[in-house]
N, C-alpha and C positions, 0 to 999 in steps of 0.2 A: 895065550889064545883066548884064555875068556876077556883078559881087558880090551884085548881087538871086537870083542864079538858086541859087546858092552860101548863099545866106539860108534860103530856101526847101528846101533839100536841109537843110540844118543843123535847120530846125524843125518838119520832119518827122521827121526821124529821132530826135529827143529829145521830140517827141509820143510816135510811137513806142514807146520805150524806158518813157517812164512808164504808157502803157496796157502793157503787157508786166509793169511792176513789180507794178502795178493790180489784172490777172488772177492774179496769182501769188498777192497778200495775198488777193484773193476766195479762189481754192484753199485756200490754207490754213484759212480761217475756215470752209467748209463742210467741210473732212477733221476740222478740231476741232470744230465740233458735230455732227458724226456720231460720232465718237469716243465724245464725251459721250454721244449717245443709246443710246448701248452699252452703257456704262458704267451708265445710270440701268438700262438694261433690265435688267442682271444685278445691280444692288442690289436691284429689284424682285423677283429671283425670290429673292435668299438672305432677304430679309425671307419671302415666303411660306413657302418652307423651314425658317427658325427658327421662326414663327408654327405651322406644322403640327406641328415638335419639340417647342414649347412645350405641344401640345395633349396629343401622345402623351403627353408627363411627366408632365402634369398626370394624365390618365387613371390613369396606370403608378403614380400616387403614392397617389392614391385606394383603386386595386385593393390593392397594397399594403399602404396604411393596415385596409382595411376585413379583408386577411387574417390583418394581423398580431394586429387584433382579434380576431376567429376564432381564432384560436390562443390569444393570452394565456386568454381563455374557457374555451378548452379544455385548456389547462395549468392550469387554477386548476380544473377539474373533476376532473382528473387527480391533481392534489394532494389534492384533498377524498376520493376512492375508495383511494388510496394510506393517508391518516391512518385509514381507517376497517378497510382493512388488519391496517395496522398494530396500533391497539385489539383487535383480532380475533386476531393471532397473539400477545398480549401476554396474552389471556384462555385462547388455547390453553396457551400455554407453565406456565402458574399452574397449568392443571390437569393439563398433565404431569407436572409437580412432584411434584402429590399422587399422581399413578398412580404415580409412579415412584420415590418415596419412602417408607419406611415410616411410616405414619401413628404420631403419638406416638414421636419417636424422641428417643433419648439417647445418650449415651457415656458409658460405667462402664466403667473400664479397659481401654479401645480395643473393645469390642461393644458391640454395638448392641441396645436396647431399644424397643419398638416404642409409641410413646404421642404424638408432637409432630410435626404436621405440618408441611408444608414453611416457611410462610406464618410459623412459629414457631420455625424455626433460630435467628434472632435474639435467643432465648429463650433458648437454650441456653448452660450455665457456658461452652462450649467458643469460643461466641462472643462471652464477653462478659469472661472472662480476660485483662488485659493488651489488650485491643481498642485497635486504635488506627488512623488511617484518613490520619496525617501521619509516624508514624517505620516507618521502615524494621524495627528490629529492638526491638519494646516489651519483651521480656521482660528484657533484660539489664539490668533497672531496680529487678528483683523478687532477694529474695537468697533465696524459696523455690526457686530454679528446680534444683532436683536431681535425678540421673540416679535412676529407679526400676532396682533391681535385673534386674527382670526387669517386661516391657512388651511383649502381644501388637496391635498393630497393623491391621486390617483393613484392606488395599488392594483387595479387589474383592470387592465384593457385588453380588446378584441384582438390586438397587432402585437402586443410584448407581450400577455400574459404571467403568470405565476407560479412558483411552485416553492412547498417544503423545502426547505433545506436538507434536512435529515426525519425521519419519520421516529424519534426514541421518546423514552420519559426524560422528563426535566425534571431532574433530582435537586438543583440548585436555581431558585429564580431570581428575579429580576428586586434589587433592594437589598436593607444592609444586612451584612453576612461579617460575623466576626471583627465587631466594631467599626468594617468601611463598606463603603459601598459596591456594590458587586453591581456592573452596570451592563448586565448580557445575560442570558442561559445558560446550562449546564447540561448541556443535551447526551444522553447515556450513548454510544454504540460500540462498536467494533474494531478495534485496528485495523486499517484498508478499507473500512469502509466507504462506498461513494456519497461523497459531499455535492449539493448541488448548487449554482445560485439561483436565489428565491424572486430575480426580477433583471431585464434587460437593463445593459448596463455596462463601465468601461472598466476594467480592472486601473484601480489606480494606485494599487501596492499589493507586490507580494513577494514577500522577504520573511527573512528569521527575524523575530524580536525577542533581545535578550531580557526583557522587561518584562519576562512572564505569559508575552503570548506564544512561544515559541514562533512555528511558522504558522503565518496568518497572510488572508487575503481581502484585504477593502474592494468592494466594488462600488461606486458612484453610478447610481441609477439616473435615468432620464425624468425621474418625478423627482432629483433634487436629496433623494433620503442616500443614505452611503451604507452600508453591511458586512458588518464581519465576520470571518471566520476564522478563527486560532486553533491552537494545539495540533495541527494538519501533521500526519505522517508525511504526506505528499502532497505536493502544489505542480500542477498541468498548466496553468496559466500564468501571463510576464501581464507587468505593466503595461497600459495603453492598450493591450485586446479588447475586444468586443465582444460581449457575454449576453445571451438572451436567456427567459427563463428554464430552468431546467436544464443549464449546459454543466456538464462535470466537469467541477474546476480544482477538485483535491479527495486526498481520503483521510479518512477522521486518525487518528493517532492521539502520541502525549505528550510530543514536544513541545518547552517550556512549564510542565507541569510532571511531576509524576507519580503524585501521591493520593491523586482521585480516579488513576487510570484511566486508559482510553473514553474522552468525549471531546463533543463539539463545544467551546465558546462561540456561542453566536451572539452578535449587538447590532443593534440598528440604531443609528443617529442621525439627525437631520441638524446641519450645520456642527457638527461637534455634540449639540445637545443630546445626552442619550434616553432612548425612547424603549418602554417594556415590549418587548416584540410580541408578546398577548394582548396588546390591545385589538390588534388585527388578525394575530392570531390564534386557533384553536388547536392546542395541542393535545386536545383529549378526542378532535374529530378529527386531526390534522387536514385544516381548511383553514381558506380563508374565513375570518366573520364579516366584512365589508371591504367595496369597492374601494372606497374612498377614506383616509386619514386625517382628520382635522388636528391642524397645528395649531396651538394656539400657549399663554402662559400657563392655562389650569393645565392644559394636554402635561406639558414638557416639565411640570412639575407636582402631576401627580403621583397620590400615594403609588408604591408597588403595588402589582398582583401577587395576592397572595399564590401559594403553589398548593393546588388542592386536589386530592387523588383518592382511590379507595385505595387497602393495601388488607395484605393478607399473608400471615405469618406463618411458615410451611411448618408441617407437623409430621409426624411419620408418617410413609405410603403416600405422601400428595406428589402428585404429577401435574405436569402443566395439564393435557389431556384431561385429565379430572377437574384442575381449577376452570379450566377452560367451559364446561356443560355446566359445572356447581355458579359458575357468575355469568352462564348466559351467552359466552364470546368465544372470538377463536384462540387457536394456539400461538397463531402467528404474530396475532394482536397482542400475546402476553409477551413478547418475543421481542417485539418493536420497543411497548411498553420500559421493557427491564434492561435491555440490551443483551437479551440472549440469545443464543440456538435453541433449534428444537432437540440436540440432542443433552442441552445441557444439564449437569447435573446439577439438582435443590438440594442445598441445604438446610438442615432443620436447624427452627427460628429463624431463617431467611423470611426476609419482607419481600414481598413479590405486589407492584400494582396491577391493581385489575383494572381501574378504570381510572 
């Protein structure tokens, strides 16, 4: 009786224990499909959330599309009123020419005669002598090329006019420079800055030279003299254009040089022979000093100009501002002078000219 009763206690308690195990596998099986029903629920909502992103994009890509259309449209209408422009100030400028040149013009011994319009410079002995649009220096080819005794020159008349090339200090002149001859200026500016030519005139080269000027532009004046400009970041003008004074033909840079930083080489030659561009002009008043040029042997082989300047040597606390009132001038004139900004910073024992 007891080992039945002892049975009994035994097969209950191991029913029991497996309803016990039972309930626990049920627990778990409904915490994991609720789990799960959770889980489906928030894949449910990022799908409607991408599905709604997808909507917005699409929209957003459309709008997009249909503006960027609108624009190209109207970038291509923009280009069309721009070229028409263009046409326009190209018809201007032709007839500036003629206003601004003496109709029928010549050159007989550096004056001018009044008979050949603008459109017919190209006409002219003076443009067609030794012409050449690939060398640098065409004349030195000819064995007529001999100094005239005496040769009046015209640098500014009422109809072509004049102007600066660059307004800076000339740090490097005209004469010998490191055992050879340095046969141009050394005019200080700015990268980009505008270069201008200093007299009506045909562009008759302008290309890179690997020979040290980098890009350079010859213009062949109607008084017979030619003018260069080298070391050009940028060239605006070809061959054979028509160039009156004061038209911007390049910006200053350092190509073909690049160990004296951004400046202008500028040279003036009359027949190949090269001529100190101080004699005419004034780069402390940046002017002309006279009308007129005389060509002659003394001219074409005088001594250089010397390069003469006041200079002042920066010390703690100087500002332009201050050298500016302390020597009487402006800021802007120290500016031009040195090739700076006015917001540039001086350095101490920096030379700075004043005059």
């Amino acid at each position: 009786m007891v080992k039945f009763k002892l049975f009994l206690v035994l097969f209950f308690s191991v029913n029991f224990c497996f309803a016990q195990i039972n309930i626990g596998f049920l627990g778990l099986d409904f915490n994991k499909s609720k789990q799960i029903d959770i889980l489906n629920e928030r894949i449910d909502s990022l799908n409607a959330v991408i599905s709604d992103n997808r909507k917005s994009h699409t929209k957003i890509t459309r709008e997009l599309d249909s503006t960027l259309n609108t624009t190209t449209q109207e970038l291509f209408e923009i280009k069309s009123i721009l070229k028409n422009y263009q046409d326009t100030v190209k018809v201007l400028k032709k007839q500036l020419y003629d206003i601004t040149t003496p109709s029928d013009s010549t050159l007989m011994n550096g004056e001018y005669n009044s008979d050949v319009a603008s459109e017919k410079w190209s006409e002219m002995d003076v443009f067609i002598e030794n012409w050449s649009t690939t060398n640098l220096f065409p004349y030195v080819y000819t064995k007529n090329n001999k100094i005239p005794n005496s040769l009046n020159i015209p640098l500014f008349k009422y109809d072509s006019g004049f102007a600066i090339p660059f307004e800076g200090n000339v740090f490097s002149g005209f004469g010998m420079r490191r055992g050879r001859m340095h046969k141009g200026l050394d005019i200080r500016l700015q990268r980009h800055d505008t270069v201008r030519a200093c007299m009506a005139g045909i562009v008759r080269f302008a290309s890179y030279n690997s020979g040290g000027f980098g890009n350079i532009i010859i213009i062949r004046h109607l008084n017979g003299l030619e003018t260069y400009y080298a070391h050009l970041q940028k060239m605006v003008v070809k061959p054979n254009d028509m160039i009156r004074a004061g038209d911007f033909i390049g910006t200053g840079g350092t190509s073909g040089t690049k160990r004296t930083g951004p400046h202008l080489h500028f040279e003036c030659r009359w027949k190949d022979y090269p001529l100190d561009p101080r004699l005419f002009i004034d780069y402390t008043k940046f002017e002309l000093k006279r009308d007129t040029l005389l060509i002659s042997p003394k001219v074409l082989r005088a001594k250089p100009t010397p390069t003469r300047g006041k200079y002042h040597t920066i010390k703690s606390g100087d500002t332009l501002y201050g050298l500016a009132l302390r020597y009487k001038t402006s800021v802007s004139r120290l500016c031009k002078l040195n090739g700076l900004k006015k917001t540039s910073t001086l350095r101490i024992n920096q030379k700075i000219r004043i005059r």
